[in-house]
C-alpha positions, 0 to 999 in steps of 0.5 A, spaced: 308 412 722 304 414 727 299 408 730 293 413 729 293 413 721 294 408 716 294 409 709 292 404 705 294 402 698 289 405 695 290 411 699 284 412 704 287 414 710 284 410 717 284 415 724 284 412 730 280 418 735 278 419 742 273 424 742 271 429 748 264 431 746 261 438 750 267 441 751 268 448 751 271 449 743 273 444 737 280 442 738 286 437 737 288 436 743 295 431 742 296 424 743 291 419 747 294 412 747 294 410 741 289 415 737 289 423 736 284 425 742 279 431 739 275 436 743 268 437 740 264 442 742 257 438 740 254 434 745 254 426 745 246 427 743 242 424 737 248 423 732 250 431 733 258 430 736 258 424 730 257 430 725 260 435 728 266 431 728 266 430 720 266 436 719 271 439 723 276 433 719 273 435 712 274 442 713 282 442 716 284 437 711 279 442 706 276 436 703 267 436 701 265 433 707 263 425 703 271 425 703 270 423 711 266 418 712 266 415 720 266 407 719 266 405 727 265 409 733 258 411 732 256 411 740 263 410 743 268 415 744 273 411 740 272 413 733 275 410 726 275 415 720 276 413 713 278 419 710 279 420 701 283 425 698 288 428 703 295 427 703 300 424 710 302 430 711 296 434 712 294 428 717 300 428 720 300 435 722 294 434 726 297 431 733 301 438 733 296 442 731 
């Protein structure tokens, strides 16, 4: 298992993401460190990148957008998900996407 998503016994998913916000498009770009690094084209203002980013995930993993919920991060660039209702594989798939 990769070291940025965990599945718990009760089947949530944690995401570990390094976030760029301002870029030019919304995108996965690949492995930081240890998380999946994120390119959002919602700036870093009044929560809009946070949304932005919850978004995005609920609508690739094709899950309503309380299915996705940010448990820490709210003003750093490193940023925790918890995800409900999405299967590893569709998660998995997002470093190479």
């Amino acid at each position: 298992m990769s070291d940025w998503f965990r599945q718990a016994a009760d089947g949530r998913i944690t995401l570990t993401l390094h976030i760029q916000p301002g870029a030019r498009k919304t995108e996965f770009a690949g492995l930081h460190g240890d998380a999946l690094k994120i390119r959002l084209a919602a700036p870093p203002v009044d929560g809009k990148a946070n949304e932005a980013l919850v978004k995005f995930v609920a609508e690739t993993l094709k899950l309503p957008k309380p299915a996705v919920n940010l448990k820490s991060g709210q003003t750093s660039r490193r940023k925790v998900l918890e995800v409900q209702g999405a299967e590893l594989g569709a998660i998995a798939a997002f470093a190479s996407a």
